[in-house]
C-alpha positions as CSV (number, residue, x, y, z in Angstrom):
1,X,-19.9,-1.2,-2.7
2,X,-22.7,-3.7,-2.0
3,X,-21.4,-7.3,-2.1
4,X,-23.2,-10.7,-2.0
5,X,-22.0,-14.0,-2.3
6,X,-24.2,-16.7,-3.8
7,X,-23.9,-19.9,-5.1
8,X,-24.4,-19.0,-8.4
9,X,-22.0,-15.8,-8.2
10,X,-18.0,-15.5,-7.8
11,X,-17.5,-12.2,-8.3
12,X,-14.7,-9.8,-7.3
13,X,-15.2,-6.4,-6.3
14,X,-18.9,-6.7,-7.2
15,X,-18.4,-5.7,-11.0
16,X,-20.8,-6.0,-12.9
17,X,-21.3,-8.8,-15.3
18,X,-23.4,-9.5,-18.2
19,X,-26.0,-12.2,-18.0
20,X,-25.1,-13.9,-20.9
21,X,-21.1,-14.2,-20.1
22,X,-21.7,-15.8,-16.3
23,X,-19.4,-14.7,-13.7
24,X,-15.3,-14.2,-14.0
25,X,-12.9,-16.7,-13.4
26,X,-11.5,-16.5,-9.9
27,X,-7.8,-16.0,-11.6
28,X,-9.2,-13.0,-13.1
29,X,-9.0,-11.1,-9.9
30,X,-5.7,-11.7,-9.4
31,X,-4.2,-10.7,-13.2
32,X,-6.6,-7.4,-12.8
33,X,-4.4,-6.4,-9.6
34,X,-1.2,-6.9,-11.6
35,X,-2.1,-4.1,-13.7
36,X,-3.6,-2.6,-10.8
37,X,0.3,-2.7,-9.3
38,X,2.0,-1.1,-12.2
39,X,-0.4,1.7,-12.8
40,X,-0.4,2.5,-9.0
41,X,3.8,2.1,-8.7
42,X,4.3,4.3,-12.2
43,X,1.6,7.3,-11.2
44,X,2.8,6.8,-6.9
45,X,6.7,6.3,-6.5
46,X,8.0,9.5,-7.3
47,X,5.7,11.1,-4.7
48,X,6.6,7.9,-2.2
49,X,10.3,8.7,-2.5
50,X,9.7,12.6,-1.1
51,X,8.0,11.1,1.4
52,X,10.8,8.6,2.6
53,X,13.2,10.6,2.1
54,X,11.2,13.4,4.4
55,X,10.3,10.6,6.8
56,X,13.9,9.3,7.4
57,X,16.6,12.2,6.4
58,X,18.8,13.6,8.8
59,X,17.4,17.0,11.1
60,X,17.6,19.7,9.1
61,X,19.2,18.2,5.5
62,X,15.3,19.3,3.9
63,X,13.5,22.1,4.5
64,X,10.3,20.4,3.5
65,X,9.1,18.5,0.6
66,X,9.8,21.6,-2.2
67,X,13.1,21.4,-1.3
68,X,13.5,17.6,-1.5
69,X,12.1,17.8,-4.9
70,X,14.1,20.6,-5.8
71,X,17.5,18.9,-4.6
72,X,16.3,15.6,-5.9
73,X,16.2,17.5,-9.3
74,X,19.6,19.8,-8.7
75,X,21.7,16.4,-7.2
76,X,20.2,13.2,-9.4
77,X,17.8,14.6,-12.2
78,X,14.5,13.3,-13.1
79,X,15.5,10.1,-12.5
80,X,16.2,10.1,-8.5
81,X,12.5,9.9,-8.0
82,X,12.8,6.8,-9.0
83,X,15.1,5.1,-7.0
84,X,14.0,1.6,-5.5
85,X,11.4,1.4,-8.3
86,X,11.7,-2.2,-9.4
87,X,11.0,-3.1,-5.9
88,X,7.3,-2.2,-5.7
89,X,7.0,-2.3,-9.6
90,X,7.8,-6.2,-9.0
91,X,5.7,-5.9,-5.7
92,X,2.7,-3.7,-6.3
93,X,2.1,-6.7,-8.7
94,X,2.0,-9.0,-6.2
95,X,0.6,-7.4,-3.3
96,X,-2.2,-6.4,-5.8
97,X,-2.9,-9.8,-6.7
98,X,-2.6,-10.5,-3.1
99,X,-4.5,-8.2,-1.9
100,X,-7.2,-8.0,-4.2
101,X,-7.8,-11.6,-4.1
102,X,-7.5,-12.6,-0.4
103,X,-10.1,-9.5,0.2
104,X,-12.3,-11.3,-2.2
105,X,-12.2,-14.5,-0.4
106,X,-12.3,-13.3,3.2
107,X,-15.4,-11.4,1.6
108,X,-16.6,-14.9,1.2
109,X,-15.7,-16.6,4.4
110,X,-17.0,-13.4,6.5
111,X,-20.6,-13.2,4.4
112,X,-21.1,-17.6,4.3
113,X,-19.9,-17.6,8.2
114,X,-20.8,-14.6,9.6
115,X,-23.5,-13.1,7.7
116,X,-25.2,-16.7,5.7
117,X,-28.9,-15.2,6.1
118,X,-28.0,-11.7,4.7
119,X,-28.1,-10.9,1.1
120,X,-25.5,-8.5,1.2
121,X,-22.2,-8.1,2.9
122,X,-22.9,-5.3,6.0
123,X,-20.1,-3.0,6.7
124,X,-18.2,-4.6,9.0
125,X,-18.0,-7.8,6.9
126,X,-16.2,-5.5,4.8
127,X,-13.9,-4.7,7.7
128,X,-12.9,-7.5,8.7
129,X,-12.2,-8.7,5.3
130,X,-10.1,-5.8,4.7
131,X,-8.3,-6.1,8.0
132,X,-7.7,-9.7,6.8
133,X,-6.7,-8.8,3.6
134,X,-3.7,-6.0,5.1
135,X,-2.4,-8.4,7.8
136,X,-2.1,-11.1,4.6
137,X,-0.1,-9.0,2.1
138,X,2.1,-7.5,4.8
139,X,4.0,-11.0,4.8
140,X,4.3,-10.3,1.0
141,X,4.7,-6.1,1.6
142,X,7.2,-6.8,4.6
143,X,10.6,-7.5,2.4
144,X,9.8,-5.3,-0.5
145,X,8.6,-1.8,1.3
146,X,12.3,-2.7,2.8
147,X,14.3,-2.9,0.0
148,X,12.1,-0.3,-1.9
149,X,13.1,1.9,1.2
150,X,17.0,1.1,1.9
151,X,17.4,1.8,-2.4
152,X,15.6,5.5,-1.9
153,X,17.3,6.7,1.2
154,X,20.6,6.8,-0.7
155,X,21.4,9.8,-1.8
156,X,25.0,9.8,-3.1
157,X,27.9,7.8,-3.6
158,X,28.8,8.2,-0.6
159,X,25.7,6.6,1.4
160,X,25.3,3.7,-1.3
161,X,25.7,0.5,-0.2
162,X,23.4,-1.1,-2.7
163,X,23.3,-1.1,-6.2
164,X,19.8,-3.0,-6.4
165,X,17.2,-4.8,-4.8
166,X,18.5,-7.9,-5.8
167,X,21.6,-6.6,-3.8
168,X,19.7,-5.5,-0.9
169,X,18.1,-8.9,-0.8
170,X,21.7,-10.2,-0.6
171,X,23.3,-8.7,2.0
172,X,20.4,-8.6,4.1
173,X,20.5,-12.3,4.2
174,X,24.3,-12.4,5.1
175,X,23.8,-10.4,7.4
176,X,21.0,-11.4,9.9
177,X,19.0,-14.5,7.2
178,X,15.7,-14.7,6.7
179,X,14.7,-12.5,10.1
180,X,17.0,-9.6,8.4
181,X,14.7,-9.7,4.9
182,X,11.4,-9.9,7.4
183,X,13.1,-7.6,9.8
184,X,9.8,-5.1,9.6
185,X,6.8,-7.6,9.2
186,X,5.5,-6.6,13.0
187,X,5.5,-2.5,11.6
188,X,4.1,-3.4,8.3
189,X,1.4,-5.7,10.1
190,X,1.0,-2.3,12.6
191,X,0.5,-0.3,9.5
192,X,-1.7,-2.7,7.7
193,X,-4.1,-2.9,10.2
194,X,-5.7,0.3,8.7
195,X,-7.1,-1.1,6.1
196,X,-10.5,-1.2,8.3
197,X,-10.4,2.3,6.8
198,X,-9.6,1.6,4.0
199,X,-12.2,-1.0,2.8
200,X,-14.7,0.3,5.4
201,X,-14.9,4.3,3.6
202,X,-14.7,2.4,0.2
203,X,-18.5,1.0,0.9
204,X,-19.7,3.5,2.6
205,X,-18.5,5.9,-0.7
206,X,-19.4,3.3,-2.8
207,X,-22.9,3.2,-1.4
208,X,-23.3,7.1,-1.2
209,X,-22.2,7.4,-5.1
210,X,-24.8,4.7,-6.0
211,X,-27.4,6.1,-4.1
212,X,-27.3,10.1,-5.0
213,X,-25.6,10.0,-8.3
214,X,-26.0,8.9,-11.8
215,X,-22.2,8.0,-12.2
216,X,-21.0,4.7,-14.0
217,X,-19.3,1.9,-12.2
218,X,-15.8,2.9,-13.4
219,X,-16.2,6.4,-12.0
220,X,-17.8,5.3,-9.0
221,X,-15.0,3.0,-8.6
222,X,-12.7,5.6,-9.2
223,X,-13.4,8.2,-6.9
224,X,-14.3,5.6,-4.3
225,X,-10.9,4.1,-4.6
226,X,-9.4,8.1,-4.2
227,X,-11.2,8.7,-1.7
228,X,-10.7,5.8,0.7
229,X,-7.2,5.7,0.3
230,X,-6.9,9.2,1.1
231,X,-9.0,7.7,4.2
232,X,-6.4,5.4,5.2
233,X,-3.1,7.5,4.9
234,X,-4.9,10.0,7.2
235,X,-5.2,7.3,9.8
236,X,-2.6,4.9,8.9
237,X,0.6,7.7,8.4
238,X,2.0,7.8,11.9
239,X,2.4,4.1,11.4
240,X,4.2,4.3,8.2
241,X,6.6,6.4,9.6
242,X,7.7,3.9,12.2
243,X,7.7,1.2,9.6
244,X,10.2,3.4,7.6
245,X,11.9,4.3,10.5
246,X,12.6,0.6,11.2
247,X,12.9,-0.3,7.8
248,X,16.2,2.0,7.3
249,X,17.4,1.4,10.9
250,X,21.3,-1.0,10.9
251,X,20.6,-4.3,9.4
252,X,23.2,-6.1,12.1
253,X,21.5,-6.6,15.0
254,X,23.6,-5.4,18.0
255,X,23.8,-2.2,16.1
256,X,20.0,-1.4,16.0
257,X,18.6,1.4,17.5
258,X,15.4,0.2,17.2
259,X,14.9,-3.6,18.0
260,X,11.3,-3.1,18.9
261,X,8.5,-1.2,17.8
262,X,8.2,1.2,20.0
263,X,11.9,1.9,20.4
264,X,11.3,3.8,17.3
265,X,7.9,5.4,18.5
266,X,9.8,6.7,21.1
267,X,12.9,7.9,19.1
268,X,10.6,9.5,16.7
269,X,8.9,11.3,19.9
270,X,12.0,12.7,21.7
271,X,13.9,14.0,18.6
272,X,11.1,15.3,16.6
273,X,7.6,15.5,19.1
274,X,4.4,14.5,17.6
275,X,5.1,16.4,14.4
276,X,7.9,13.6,13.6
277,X,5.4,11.5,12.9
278,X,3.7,13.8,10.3
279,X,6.7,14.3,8.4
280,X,6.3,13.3,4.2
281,X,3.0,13.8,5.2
282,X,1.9,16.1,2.3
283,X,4.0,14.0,-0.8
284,X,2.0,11.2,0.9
285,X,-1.6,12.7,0.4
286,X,-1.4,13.9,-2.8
287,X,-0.2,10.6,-4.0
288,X,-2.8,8.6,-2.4
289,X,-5.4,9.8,-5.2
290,X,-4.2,9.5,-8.6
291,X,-2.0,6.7,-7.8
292,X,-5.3,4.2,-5.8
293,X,-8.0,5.9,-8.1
294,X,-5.6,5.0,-11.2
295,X,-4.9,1.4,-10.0
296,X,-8.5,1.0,-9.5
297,X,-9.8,2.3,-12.9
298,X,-6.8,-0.2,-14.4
299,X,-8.2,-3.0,-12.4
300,X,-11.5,-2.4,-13.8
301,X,-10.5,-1.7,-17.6
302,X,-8.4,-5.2,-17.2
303,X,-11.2,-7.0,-15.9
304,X,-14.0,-5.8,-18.5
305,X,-11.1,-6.8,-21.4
306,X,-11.0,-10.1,-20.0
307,X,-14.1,-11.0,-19.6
């Protein structure tokens, strides 16, 4: 995706924009990536609960991720694949917005600081506004991937201890305060930091689609969007599995095993060798299509409605 910031242009995402209208409103942006969030949360959670649930259960309680689903089904029904779904419902709508519209303006800062005399953002503007916009929405992402992830790793009656994420929220903060909500901001900031793949394949598919094939700026944006994010969960998962790993860890502090980062890389190690940090990995892939490459097309629909 070729972007260039002018003067007499404010656009997000480079879409395209009829003459006679002038560009979006910057706010635009940012109510686009709401519906961006629901559409990505309502098409992704049910694959994203397999994949916590492979990433963080017990040695030997699934055989893989058939027989999570399958036991998911036999124990809870249908609806066990959603468990901890309000909290990325409510957050995929604000890291969205967040995330949508901080990459915008770092597009901006990076092309009028770095790049003035160029007409179009290169590549690595976009990667550096991308790594600016994941280390940005991880201070939003932190608490809610947390109590998204405490919610799905109960299983039973027996391992619940909280009957929401308004409850999670709770007793996190009688427990340890504000550094118990933001207990995994440093992993989700680790994690984050691979959104240089992200944003960078997103050009560089971007470009390739505009350049060898008739396709319309939806679809382009929709296999773009599919693509790159299958990009970045092949380079960002080892990371997300620490992050869950912390993120379920005890909440009290003298009874965590895990009180820095890599007290969990190496936990992960020893028990499970370098295939621990592969596990989910499958429910994890196939979600990162449909669920981006829907968010995107939403974001797209919303903004041509609006505007």
């Amino acid at each position: 995706m070729s972007y260039a910031v002018t003067d007499k242009e404010d656009e997000l995402l480079d879409l395209p924009i009829e003459p006679q209208k002038g560009p979006p409103p910057r706010y635009l942006g940012f109510v686009a990536g709401m519906f961006s969030g629901v559409m990505k949360n309502v098409v992704g959670h049910p694959f994203d609960t397999v994949k916590v649930r492979l990433q963080t259960a017990p040695e030997g309680r699934f055989k893989g991720p058939m027989d999570c689903v399958w036991q998911t089904v036999k124990n809870e029904g249908p609806r066990g694949f959603y468990k901890g779904f309000t909290p990325p419902l409510v957050g995929w709508v604000l890291m969205d917005s967040v995330m949508l519209g901080s990459l915008h303006v770092y597009r901006r800062l990076v092309k009028e600081n770095l790049y003035p005399q160029e007409k179009k953002l290169p590549l690595f503007g976009h990667v550096i506004a991308g790594l600016g916009s994941g280390l940005t929405v991880s201070f939003v992402a932190a608490p809610i991937e947390q109590f998204k992830a405490r919610l799905q790793v109960q299983y039973d009656a027996k391992s619940r201890i909280y009957t929401g994420p308004l409850d999670v929220a709770k007793k996190l903060y009688q427990i340890s305060g504000i550094r118990g909500i933001y207990s995994g901001l440093c992993s989700t900031m680790i994690f984050r930091t691979n959104f240089v793949f992200w944003w960078g394949s997103y050009e560089l598919f971007t470009q390739y689609f505009e350049n060898n094939t008739k396709l319309s700026k939806p679809a382009i944006n929709f296999w773009s969007g599919g693509l790159s994010a299958t990009v970045f969960w092949i380079f960002a998962y080892p990371a997300d599995v620490v992050k869950q790993t912390i993120m379920t860890d005890s909440p009290i502090r003298a009874e965590k095993k895990f009180p820095r980062w890599f007290d969990a890389v190496k936990f992960i190690y020893r028990e499970k060798g370098l295939g621990g940090f592969t596990r989910g990995f499958g429910p994890s892939i196939l979600r990162s299509f449909p669920a981006n490459a829907a968010a995107l097309a939403a974001f797209e629909a919303v903004m041509r409605f609006l505007h």
